[in-house]
N, C-alpha and C positions, 0 to 999 in steps of 0.2 A: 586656583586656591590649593588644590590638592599638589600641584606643583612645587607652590612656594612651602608647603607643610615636610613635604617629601627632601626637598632643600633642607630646610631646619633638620629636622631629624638626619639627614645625613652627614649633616657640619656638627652635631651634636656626639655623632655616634665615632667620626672623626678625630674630635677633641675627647673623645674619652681614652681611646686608643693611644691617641699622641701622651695624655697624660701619666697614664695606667702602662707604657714603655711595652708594648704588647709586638709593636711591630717594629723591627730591629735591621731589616734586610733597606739598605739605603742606594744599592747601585746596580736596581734593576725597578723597571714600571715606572711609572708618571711620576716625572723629577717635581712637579705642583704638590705633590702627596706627600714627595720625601722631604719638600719646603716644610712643608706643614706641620708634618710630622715632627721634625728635629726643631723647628719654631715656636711653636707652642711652649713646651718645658720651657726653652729658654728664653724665650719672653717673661713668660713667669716667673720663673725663676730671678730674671734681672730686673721685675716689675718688684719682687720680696724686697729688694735691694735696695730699690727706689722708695719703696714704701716707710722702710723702716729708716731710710736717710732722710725721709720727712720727718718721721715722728721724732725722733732725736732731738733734731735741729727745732723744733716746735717745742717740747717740754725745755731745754738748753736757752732756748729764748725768754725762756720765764724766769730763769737765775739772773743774767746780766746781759748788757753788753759785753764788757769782758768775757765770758763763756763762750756767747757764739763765738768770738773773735780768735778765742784760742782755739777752737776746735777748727776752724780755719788755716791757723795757721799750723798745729799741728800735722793737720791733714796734708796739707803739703808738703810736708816734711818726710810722714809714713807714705808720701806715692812712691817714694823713692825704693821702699818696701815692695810695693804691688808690682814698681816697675820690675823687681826682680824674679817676686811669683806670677807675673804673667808674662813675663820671657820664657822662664821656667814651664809655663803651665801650656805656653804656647806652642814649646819643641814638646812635650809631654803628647798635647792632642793629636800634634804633626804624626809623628813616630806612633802611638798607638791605632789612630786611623790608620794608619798607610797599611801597619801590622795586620787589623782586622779585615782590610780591603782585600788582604791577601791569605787570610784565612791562617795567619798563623797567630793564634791568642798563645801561646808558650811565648813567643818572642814579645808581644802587645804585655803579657806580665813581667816579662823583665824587665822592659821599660815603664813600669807603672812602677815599683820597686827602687829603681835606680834615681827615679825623679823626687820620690818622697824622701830618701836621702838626703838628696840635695838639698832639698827644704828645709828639711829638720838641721843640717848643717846651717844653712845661711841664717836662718829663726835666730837661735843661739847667740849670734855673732853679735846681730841688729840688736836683740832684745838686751843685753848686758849694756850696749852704749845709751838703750833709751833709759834702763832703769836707773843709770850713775848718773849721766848728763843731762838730762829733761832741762831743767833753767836753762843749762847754755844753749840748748839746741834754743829756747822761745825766746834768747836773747842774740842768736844770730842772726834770727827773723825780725829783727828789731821791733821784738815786743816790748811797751812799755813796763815798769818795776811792779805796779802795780796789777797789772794784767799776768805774769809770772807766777809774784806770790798767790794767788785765785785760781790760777789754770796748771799749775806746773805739776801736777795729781794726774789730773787728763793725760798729758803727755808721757809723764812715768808708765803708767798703766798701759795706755795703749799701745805705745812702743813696745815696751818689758814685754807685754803678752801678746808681740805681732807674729808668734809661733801658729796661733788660733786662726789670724789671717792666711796667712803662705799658706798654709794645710790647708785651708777650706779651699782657697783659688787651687791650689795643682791638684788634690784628686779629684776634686767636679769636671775639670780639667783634662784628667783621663776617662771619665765617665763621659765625657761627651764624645771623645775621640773613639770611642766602642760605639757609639749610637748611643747610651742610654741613659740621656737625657734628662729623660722624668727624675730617673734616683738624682741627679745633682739636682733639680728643681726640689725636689722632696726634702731635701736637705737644710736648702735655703729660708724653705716652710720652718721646718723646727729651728735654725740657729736665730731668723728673722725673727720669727713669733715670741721665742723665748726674750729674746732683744725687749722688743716690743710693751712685753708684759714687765722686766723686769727695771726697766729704763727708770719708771716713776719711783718705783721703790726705793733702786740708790740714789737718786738726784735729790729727793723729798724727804725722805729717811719716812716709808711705812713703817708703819707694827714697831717689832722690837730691832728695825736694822735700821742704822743711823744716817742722817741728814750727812750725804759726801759732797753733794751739790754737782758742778761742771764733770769733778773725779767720778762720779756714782757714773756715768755715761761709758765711762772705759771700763767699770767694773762691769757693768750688764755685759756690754759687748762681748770679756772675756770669758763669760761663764756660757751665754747662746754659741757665740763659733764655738767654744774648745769642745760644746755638749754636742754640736753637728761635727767636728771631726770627728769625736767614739763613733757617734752614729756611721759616719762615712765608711770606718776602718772596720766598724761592726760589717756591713756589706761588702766590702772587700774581702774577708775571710769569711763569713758566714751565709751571706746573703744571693739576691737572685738577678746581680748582673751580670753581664757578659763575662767579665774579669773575675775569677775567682780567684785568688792566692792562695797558694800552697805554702807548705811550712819551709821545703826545699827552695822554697822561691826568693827568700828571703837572705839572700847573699850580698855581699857584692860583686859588682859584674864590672870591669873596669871599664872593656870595650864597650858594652852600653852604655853606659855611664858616660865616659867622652865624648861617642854621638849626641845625645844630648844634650851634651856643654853645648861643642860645637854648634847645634842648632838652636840652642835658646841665649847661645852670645850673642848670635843677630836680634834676635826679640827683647834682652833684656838691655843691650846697649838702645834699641827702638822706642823702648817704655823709657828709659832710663832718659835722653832726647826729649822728649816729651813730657814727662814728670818734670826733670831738672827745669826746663823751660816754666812749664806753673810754678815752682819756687820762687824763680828770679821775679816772674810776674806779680806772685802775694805779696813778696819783697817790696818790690816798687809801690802797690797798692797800699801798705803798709805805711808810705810816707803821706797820706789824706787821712789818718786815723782813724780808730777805731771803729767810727759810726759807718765810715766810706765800708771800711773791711768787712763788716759786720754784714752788710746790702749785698757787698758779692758773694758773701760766704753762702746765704740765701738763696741768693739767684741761681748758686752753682749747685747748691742741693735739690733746688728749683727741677732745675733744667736734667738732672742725673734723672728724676722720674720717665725722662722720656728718651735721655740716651741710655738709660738702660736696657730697656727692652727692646732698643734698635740696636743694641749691640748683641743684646740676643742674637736678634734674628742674623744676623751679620755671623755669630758663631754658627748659625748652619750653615751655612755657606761653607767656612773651613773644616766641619766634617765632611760636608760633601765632598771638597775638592780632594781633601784626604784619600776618602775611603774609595771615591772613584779616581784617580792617580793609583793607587793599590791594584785598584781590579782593571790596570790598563783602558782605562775608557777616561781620556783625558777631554774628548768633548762633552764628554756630558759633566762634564768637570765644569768649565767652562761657560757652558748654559745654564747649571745651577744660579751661578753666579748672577749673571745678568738678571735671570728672574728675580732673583732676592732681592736685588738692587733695585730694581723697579717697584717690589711689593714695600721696599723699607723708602725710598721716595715721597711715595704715597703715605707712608701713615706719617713721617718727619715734615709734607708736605704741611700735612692737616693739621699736627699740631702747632707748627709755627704760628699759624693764624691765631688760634688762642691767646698766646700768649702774646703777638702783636697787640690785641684788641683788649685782651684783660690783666697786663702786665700790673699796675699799681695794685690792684685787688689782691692779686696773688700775694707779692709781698706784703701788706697789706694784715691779710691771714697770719701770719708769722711774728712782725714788732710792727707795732705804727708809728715809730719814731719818724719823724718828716725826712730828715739825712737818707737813713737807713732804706725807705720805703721808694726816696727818690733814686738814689745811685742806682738800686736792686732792681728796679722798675728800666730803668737805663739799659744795666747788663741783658737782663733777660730780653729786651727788644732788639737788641744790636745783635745778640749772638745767633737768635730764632732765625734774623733774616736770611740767613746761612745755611739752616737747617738742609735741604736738600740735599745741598752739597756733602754736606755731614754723610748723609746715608749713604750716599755713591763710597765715598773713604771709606766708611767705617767696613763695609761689604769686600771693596776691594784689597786693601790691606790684610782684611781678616783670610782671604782666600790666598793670597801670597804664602800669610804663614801657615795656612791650612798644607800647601803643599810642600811647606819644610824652604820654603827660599825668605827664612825673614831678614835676609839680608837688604833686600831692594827698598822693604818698607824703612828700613833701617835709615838709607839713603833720604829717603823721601821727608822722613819727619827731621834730617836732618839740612835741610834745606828751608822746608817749612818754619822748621820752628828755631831753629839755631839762628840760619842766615836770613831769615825773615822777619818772624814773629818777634821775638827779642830785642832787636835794633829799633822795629819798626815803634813797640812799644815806650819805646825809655823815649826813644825820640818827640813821639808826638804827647807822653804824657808829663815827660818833665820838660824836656827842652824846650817843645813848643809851648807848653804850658797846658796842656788840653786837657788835664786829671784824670779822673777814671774813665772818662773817655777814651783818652787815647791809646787806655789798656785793651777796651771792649773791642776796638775794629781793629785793632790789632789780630787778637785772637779770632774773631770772624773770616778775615780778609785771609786769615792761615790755614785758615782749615778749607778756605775753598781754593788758596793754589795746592796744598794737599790733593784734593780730589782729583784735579785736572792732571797733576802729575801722575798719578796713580793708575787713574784709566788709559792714560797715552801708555802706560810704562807696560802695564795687562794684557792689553791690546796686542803688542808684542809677541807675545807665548812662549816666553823662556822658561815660565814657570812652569809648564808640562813637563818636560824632560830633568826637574830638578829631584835628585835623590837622596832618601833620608835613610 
């Protein structure tokens, strides 16, 4: 008894530590500890994520069909976004890990600097095209007229302010490639929560702010991220991470600056692969109407509650691999990996069951429309069965770009998902006739020759000797 007490209290006193960012040294002592450690926050952190990608889609469900259905397909549209802040955000961790691994934080601030640049460059560009063109963008996705005129608010808004977005993914992004974690989880707390709280208020119109309805969802969103980016940029220049910025810091640096195209061309052309591929995919989904769209849109915010905090864990891995490549110790690089892989197995294991055994309920919880509650019930069983697989990719990949080669992942998802996924899809869903079926095993069946490539490709070890 005193045993199992001493246990608790240790994994307690553990997780406070991982939380509270107290211990920051990742490439020396018990790589289980420096799992742990760097897991935690970012579990959390991408469990906020998950969180608040329920509560959305649950209030959002109470307006329409049409709502859910646009925020679907807007969504697919703004991945096209993330794919670019998380190419960005990717060569961002690459390059400040490696900096910190090597004890030079001057060099780890010029690259934290030169990234958020870039961001604020691309933001700009994106958000002018969603604020003018939002209809045509939800009428290339062959949204119906009437779903448009209802949702075309959402997509203005969210695109026009996907500045909010980009900035939150790249500097949590550089906060994790320093080790510290927790502030990007901390972060997530405030932009999520305020989400959260502020969600009801625009959709419903509390008090004296007006009934925006499906729009009220992209107005909360921009007011939570843009109130966690000050916050972020508050601890960048004021605060108690690793990265401090200085006033001088704040130039531009060209030759930095091009390293980091250079390394997040691979990552955003990878995201970009991937996103583009879910386009084509809602597209096609798109042709079973609304009800069908509405079931996956569910199943997929569904399902984010759990690939998110597995992609967490998966981000330790790429500091790890980071910050130990930096401090020349490329096996313990290496064996990171594998552990994570195994501990992210196990818990993508466990949850697959779940939602084998309680798929209708879940949906269910959300719209009880018969359509809606069957397809959704569908998705979420077909793509669960895969889960495992998931966690090996999502681990592997992540460690590819951890050490600055995200060119190979780049390969990989294009293979998966270009020469694979996408044929496989139209084929079995329109030609054969198989409907959103034959979108679901599509997508399952991709994601696990994904994995198998990945590990054969890992397995290799080019990625040690790659320099950023």
């Amino acid at each position: 008894m005193t045993s199992q007490s001493n246990s608790i209290k240790k994994f307690f006193t553990y997780f406070w530590i991982a939380v509270t960012g107290k211990e920051q040294e990742f490439t020396t002592g018990s790589i289980r500890r420096a799992i742990f450690m760097l897991s935690i926050p970012m579990i959390l952190e991408m469990l906020m994520e998950s969180i608040f990608a329920l509560v959305d889609i649950a209030y959002v469900s109470q307006v329409s069909v049409n709502a859910v259905a646009t925020i679907g397909l807007t969504e697919s549209v703004i991945t096209l976004v993330y794919a670019i802040a998380i190419g960005l955000s990717m060569a961002a961790t690459a390059v400040v890990a490696r900096r910190v691994g090597e004890k030079d934080l001057k060099g780890a601030r010029e690259a934290a600097v030169q990234a958020i640049f870039l961001g604020v460059l691309v933001a700009i560009v994106v958000g002018i095209i969603g604020f003018l063109y939002n209809k045509e963008i939800l009428a290339l996705m062959g949204a119906e007229p009437d779903l448009i005129a209802e949702g075309h608010g959402y997509t203005k808004w969210l695109i026009g302010g996907n500045i909010t977005i980009l900035l939150l993914f790249l500097i949590n992004a550089i906060f994790r490639g320093a080790g510290d974690a927790s502030i990007a989880m901390w972060t997530l707390v405030l932009s999520n929560g305020l989400n959260i709280i502020l969600d009801p208020i625009f959709i419903f119109g509390w008090g004296p702010v007006p009934e925006y309805g499906v729009m009220g969802a992209a107005i909360a969103t921009n007011i939570g991220r843009g109130t966690a980016v000050l916050f972020q940029l508050g601890i960048l220049f004021f605060g108690w991470g690793k990265i401090k910025l200085l006033a001088q810091d704040i130039v531009l640096n060209l030759k930095v600056m091009f390293n980091l195209i250079k390394v997040s061309i691979g990552g955003i052309a990878q995201f970009l692969i991937g996103t583009s591929s879910w386009v084509f995919l809602m597209r096609i989904m798109s042709e079973f109407g609304s009800e069908v769209l509405a079931g996956y849109t569910i199943a997929i915010r569904v399902m984010m509650f759990t690939l998110m905090p597995s992609w967490g864990m998966s981000n330790a891995a790429a500091t790890l691999v980071g910050q130990n490549l930096g401090a020349k110790k490329p096996e313990r690089a290496e064996k990171s990996v594998w552990i994570t892989g195994k501990y992210n197995a196990l818990f993508m294991g466990l949850v697959s069951i779940v939602y084998l055994l309680f798929a209708r309920q879940i949906i269910e919880a959300f719209n009880a429309t018969p359509s809606v509650v069957e397809n959704g019930a569908l998705c979420l069983r077909i793509i669960a069965a895969g889960y495992i697989f998931y966690a090996y990719g999502m681990v592997v990949s992540n460690a590819f770009n951890g050490s600055g080669d995200t060119r190979t992942p780049t390969k990989i998802n294009f293979i998966s998902f270009w020469l694979y996924q996408l044929p496989v899809a139209y084929l079995l869903a329109l030609v054969l006739d198989w409907g959103a079926l034959g979108v679901f095993i599509a997508i399952t069946t991709a994601e696990v020759l994904l994995a198998v490539i990945g590990i054969v490709w890992f397995r290799q070890g080019k990625w040690k000797s790659f320099q950023v």
